[in-house]
PDB file of the backbone (N, CA, C, O) and the ligand in Angstrom, with CONECT records:
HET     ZN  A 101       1
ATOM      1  N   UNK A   1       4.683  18.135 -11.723  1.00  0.00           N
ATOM      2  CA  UNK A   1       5.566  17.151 -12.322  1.00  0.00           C
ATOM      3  C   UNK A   1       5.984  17.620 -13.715  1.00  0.00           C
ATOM      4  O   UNK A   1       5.111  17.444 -14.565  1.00  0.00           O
ATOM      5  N   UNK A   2       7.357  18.294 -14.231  1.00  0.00           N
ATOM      6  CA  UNK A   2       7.615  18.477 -15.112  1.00  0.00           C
ATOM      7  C   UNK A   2       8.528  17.371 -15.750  1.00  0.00           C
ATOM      8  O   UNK A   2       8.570  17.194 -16.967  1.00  0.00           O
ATOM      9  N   UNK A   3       8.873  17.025 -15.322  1.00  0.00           N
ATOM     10  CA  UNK A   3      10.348  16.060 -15.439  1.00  0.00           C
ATOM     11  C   UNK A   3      10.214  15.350 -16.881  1.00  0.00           C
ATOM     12  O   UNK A   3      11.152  15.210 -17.665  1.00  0.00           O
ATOM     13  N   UNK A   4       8.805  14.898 -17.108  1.00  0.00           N
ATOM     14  CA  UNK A   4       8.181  14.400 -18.534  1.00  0.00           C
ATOM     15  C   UNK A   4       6.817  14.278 -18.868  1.00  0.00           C
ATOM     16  O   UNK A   4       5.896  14.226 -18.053  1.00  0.00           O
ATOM     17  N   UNK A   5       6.702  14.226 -20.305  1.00  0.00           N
ATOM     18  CA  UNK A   5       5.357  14.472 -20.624  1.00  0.00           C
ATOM     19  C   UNK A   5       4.665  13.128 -20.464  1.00  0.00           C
ATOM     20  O   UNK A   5       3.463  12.963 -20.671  1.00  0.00           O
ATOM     21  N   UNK A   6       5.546  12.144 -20.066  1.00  0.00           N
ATOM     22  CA  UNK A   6       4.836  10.993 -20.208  1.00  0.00           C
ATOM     23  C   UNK A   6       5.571  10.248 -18.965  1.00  0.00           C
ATOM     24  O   UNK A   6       6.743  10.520 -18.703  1.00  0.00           O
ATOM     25  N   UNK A   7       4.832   9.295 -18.210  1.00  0.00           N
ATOM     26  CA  UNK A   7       5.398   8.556 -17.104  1.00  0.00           C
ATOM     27  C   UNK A   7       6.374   7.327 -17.496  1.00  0.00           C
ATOM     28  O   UNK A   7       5.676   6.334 -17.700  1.00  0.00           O
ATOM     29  N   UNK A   8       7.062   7.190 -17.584  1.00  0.00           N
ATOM     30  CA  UNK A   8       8.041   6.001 -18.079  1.00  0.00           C
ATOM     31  C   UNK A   8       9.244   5.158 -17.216  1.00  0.00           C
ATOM     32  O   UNK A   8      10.191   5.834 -16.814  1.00  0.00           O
ATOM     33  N   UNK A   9       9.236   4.295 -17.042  1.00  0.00           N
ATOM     34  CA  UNK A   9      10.375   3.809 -15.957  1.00  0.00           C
ATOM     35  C   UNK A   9      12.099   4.440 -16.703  1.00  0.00           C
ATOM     36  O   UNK A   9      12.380   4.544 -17.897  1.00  0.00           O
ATOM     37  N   UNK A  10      13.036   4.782 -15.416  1.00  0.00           N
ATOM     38  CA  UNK A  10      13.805   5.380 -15.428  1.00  0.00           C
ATOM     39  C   UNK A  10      14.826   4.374 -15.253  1.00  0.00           C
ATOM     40  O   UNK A  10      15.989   4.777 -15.236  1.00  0.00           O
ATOM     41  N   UNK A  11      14.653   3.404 -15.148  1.00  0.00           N
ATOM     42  CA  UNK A  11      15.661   2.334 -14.479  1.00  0.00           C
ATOM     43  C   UNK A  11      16.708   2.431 -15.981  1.00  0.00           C
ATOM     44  O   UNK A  11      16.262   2.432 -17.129  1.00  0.00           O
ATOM     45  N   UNK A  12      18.016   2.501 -15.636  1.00  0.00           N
ATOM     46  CA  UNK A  12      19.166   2.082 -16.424  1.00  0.00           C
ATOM     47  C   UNK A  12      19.225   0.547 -16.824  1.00  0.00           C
ATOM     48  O   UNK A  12      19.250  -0.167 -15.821  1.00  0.00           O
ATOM     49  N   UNK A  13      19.248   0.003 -17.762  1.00  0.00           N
ATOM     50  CA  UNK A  13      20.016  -1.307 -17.986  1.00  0.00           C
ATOM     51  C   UNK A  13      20.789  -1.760 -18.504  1.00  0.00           C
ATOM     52  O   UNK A  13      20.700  -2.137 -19.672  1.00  0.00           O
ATOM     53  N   UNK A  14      21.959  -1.880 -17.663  1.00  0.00           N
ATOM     54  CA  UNK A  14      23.456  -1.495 -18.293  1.00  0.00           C
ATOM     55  C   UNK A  14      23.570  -2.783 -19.151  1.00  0.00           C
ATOM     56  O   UNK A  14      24.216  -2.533 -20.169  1.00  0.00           O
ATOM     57  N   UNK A  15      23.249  -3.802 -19.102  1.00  0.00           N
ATOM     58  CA  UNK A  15      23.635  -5.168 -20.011  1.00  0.00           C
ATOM     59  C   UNK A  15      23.058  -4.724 -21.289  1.00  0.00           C
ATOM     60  O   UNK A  15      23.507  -5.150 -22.354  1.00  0.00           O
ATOM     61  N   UNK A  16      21.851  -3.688 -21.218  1.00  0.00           N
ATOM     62  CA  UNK A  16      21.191  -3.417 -22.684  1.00  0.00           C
ATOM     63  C   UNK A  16      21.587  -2.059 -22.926  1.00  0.00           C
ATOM     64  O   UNK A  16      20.992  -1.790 -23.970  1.00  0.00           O
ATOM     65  N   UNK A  17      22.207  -1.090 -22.597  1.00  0.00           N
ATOM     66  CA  UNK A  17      22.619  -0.229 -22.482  1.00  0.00           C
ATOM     67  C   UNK A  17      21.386   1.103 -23.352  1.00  0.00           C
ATOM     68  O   UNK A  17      21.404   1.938 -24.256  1.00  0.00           O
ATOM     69  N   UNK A  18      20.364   0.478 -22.218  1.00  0.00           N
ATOM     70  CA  UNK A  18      19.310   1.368 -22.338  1.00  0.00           C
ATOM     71  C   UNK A  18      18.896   1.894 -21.353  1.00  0.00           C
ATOM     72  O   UNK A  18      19.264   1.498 -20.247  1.00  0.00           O
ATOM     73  N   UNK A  19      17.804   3.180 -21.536  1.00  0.00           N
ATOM     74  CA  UNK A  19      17.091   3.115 -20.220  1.00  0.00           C
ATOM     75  C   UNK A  19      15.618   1.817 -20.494  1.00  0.00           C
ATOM     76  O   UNK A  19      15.451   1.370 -21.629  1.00  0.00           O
ATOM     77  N   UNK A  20      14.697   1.366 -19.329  1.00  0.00           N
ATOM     78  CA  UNK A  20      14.026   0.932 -19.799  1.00  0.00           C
ATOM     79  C   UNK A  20      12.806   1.388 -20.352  1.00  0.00           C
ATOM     80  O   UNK A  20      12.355   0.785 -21.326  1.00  0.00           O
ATOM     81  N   UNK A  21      12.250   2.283 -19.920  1.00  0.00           N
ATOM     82  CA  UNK A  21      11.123   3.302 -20.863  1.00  0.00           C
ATOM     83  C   UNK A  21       9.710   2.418 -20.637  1.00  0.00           C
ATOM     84  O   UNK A  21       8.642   2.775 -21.134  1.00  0.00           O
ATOM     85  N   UNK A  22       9.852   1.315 -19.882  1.00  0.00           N
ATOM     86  CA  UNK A  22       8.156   0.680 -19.457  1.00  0.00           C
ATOM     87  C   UNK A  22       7.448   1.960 -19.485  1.00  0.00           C
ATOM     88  O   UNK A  22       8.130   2.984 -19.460  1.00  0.00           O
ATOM     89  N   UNK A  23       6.273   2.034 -19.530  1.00  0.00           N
ATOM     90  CA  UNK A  23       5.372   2.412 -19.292  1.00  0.00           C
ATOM     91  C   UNK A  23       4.246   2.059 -18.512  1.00  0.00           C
ATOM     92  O   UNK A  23       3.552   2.889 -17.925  1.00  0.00           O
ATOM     93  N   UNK A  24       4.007   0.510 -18.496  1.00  0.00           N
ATOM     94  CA  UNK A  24       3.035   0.095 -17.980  1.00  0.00           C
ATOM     95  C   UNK A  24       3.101  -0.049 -16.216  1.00  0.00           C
ATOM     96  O   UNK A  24       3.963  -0.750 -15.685  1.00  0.00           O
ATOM     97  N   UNK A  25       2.173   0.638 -15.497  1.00  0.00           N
ATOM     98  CA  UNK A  25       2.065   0.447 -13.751  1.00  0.00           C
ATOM     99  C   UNK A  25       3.683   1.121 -13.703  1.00  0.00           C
ATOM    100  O   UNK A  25       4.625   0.353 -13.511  1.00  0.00           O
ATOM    101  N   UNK A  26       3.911   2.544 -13.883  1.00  0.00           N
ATOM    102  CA  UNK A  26       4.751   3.028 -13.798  1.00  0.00           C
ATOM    103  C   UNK A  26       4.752   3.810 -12.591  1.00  0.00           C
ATOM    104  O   UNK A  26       3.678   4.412 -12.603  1.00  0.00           O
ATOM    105  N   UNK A  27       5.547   4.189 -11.310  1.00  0.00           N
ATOM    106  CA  UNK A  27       4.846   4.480 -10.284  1.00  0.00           C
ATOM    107  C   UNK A  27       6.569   5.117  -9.804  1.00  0.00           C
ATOM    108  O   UNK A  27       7.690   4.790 -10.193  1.00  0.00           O
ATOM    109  N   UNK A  28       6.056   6.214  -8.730  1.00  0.00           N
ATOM    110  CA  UNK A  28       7.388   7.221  -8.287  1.00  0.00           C
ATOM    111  C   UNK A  28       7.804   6.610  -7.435  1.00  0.00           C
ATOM    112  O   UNK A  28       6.954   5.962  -6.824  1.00  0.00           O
ATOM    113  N   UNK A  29       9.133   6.496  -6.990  1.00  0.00           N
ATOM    114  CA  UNK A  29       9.762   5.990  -6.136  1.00  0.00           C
ATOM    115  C   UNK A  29      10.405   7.198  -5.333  1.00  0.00           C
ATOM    116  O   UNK A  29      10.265   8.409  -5.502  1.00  0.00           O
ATOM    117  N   UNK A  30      11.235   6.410  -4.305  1.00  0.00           N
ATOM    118  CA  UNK A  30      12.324   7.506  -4.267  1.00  0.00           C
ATOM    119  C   UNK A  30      13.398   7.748  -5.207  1.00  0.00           C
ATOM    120  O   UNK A  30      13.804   8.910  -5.221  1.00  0.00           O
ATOM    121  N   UNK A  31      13.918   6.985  -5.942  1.00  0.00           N
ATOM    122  CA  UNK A  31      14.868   6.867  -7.008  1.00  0.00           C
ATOM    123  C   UNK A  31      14.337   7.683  -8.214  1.00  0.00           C
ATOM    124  O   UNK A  31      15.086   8.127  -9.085  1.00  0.00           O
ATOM    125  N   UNK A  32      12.815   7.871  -8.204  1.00  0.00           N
ATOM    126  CA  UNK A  32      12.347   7.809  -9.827  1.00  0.00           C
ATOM    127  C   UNK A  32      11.303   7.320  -9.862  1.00  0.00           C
ATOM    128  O   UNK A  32      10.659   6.945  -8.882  1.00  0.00           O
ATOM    129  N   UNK A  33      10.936   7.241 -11.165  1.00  0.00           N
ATOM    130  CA  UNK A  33      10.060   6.589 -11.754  1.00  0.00           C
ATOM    131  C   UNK A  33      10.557   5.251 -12.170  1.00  0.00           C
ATOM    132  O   UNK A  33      11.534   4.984 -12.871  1.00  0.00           O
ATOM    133  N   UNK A  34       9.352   4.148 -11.377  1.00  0.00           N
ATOM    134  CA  UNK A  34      10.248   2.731 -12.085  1.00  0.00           C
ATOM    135  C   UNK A  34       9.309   2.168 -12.255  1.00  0.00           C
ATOM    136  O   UNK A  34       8.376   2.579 -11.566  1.00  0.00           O
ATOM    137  N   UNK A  35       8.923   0.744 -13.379  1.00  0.00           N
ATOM    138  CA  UNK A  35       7.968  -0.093 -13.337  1.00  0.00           C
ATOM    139  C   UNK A  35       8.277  -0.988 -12.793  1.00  0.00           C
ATOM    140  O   UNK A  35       9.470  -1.162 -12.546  1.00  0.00           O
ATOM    141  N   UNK A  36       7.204  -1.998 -12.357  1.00  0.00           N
ATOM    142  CA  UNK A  36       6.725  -2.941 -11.610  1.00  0.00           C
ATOM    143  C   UNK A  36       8.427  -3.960 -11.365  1.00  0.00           C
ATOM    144  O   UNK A  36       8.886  -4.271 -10.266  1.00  0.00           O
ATOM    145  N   UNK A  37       8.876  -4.192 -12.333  1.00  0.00           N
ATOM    146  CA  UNK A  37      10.297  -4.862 -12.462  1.00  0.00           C
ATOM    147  C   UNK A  37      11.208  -4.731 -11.872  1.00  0.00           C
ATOM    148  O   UNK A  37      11.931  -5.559 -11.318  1.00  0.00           O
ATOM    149  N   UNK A  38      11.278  -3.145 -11.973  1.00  0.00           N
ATOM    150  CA  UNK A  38      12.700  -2.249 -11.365  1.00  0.00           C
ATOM    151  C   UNK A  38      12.450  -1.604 -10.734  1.00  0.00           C
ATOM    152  O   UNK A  38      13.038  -0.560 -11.019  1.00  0.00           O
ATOM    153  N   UNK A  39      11.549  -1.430  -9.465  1.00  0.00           N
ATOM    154  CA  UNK A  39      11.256  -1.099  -8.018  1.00  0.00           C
ATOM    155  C   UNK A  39      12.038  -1.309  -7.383  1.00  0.00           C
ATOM    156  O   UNK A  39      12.243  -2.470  -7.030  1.00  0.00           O
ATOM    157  N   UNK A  40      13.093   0.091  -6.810  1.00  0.00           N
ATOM    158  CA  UNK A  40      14.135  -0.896  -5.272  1.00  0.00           C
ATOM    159  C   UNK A  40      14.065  -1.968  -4.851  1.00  0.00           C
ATOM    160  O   UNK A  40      15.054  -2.695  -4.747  1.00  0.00           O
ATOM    161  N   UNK A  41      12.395  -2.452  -4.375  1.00  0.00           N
ATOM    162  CA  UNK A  41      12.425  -3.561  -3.802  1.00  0.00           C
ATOM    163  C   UNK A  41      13.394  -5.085  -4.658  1.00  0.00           C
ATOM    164  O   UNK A  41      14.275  -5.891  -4.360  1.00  0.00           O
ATOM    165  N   UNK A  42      12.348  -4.683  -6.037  1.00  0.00           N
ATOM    166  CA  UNK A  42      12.159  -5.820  -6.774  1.00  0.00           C
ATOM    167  C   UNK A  42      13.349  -5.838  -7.656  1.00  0.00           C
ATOM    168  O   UNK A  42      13.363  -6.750  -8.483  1.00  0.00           O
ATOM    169  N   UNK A  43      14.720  -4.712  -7.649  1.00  0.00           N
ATOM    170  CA  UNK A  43      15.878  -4.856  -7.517  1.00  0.00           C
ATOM    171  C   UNK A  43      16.898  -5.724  -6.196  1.00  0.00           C
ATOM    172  O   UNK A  43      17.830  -6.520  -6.309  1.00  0.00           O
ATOM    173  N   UNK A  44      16.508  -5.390  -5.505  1.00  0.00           N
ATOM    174  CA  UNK A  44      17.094  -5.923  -4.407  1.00  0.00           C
ATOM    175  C   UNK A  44      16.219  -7.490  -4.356  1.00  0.00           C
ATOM    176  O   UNK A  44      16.772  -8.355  -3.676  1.00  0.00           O
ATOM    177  N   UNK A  45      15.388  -7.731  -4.786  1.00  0.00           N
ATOM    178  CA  UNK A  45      15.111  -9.219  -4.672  1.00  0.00           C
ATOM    179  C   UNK A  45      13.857  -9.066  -3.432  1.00  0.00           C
ATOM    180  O   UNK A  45      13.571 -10.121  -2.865  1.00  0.00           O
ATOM    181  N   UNK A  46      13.393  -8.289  -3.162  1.00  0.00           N
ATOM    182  CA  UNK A  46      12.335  -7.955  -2.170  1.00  0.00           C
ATOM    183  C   UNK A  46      10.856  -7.766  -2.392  1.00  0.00           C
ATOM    184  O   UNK A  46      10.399  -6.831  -3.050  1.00  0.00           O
ATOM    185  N   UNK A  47      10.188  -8.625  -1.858  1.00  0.00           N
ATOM    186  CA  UNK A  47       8.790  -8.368  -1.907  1.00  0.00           C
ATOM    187  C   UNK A  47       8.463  -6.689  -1.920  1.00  0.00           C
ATOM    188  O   UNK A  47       9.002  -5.839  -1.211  1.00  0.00           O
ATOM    189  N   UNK A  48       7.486  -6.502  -2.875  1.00  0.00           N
ATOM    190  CA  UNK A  48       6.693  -5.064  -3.411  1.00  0.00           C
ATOM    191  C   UNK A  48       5.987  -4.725  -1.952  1.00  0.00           C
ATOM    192  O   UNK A  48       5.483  -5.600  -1.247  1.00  0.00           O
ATOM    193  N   UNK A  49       6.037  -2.975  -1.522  1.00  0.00           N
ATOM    194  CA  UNK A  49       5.620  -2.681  -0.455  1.00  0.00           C
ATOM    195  C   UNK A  49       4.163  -2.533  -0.989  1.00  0.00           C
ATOM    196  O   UNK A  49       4.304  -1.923  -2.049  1.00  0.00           O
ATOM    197  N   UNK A  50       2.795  -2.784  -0.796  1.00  0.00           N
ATOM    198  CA  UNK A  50       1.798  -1.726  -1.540  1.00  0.00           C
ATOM    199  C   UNK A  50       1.573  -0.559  -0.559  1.00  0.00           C
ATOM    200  O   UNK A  50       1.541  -0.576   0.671  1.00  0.00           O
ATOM    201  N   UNK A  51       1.399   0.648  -1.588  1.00  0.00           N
ATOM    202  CA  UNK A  51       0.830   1.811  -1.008  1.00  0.00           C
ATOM    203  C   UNK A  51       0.041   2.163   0.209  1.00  0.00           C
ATOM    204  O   UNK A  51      -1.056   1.611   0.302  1.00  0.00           O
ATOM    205  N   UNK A  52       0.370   2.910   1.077  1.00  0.00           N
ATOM    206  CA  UNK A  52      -0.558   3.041   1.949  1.00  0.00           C
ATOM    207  C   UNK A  52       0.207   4.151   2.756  1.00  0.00           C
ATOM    208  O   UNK A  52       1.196   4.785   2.388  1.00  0.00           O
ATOM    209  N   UNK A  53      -0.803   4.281   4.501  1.00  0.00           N
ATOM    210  CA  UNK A  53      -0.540   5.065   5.485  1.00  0.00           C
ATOM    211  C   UNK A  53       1.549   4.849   5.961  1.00  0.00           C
ATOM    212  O   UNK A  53       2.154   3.935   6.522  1.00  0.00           O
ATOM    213  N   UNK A  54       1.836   5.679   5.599  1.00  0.00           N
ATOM    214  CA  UNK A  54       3.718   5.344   6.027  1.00  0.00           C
ATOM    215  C   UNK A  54       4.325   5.352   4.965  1.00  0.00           C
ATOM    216  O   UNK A  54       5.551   5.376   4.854  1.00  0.00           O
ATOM    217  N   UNK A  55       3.689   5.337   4.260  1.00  0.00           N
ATOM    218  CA  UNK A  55       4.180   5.364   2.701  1.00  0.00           C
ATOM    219  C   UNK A  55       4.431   5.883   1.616  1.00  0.00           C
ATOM    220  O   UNK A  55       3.924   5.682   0.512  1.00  0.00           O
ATOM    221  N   UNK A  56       5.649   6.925   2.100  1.00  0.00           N
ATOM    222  CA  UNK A  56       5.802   8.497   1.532  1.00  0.00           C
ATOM    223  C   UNK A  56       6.014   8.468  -0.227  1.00  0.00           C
ATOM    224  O   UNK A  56       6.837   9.111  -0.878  1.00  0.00           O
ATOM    225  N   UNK A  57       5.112   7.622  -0.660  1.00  0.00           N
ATOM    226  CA  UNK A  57       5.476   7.995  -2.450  1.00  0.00           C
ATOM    227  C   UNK A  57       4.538   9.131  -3.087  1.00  0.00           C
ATOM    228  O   UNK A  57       4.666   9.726  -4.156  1.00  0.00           O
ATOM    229  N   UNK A  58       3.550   9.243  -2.087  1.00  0.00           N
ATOM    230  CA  UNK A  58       2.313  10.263  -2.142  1.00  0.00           C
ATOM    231  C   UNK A  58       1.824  10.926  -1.240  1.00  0.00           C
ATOM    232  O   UNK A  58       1.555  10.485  -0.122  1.00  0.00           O
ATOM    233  N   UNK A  59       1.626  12.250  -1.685  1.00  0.00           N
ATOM    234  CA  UNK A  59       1.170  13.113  -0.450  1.00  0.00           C
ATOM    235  C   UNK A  59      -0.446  13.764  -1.021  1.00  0.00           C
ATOM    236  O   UNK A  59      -0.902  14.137  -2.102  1.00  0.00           O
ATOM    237  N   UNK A  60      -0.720  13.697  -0.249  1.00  0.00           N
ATOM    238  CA  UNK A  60      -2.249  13.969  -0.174  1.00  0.00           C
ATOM    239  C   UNK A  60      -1.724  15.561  -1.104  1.00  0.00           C
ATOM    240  O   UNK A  60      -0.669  16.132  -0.829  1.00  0.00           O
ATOM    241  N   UNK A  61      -2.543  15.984  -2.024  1.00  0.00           N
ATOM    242  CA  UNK A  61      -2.799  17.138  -2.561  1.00  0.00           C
ATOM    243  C   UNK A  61      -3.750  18.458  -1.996  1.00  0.00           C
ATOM    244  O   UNK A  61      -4.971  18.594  -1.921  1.00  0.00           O
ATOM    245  N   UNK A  62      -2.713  19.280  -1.668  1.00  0.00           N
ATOM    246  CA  UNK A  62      -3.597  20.812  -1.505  1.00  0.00           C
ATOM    247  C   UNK A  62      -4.583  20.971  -2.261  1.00  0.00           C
ATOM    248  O   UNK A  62      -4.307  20.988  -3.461  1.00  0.00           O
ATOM    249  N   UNK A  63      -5.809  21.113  -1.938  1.00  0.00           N
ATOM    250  CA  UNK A  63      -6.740  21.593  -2.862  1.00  0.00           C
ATOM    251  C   UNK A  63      -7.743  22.996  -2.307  1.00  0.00           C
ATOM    252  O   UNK A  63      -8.589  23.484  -3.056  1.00  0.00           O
TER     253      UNK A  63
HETATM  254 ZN    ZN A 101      11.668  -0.724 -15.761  1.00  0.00          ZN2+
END
């Protein structure tokens, strides 16, 4: 993961014409990095998937 030194939500917010930069329960999407707020889902108005088996945000690590 180079993308940043620090995990931060990526979500745009055009009314504040920021990005939002959460930090807190910041987690990869397919889009990005988003917090708890600005999750596809929880953009679209949709209950949060939690993590699990089917649930390509993580892949088990080569070790
Ligand atoms: Zn956010």
């Amino acid at each position: 993961m180079n993308e940043s030194a620090r995990a931060e939500c990526r979500h745009w917010i055009g009314a504040e014409n920021r990005y939002c930069k959460e930090a807190d329960g910041v987690r990869r999407y397919l889009p990005g990095l988003r917090c708890p707020e600005h999750t596809p889902n929880a953009l679209k108005g949709l209950p949060e998937i939690p993590p699990g088996p089917g649930w390509p945000t993580r892949r088990k690590e080569a070790s």
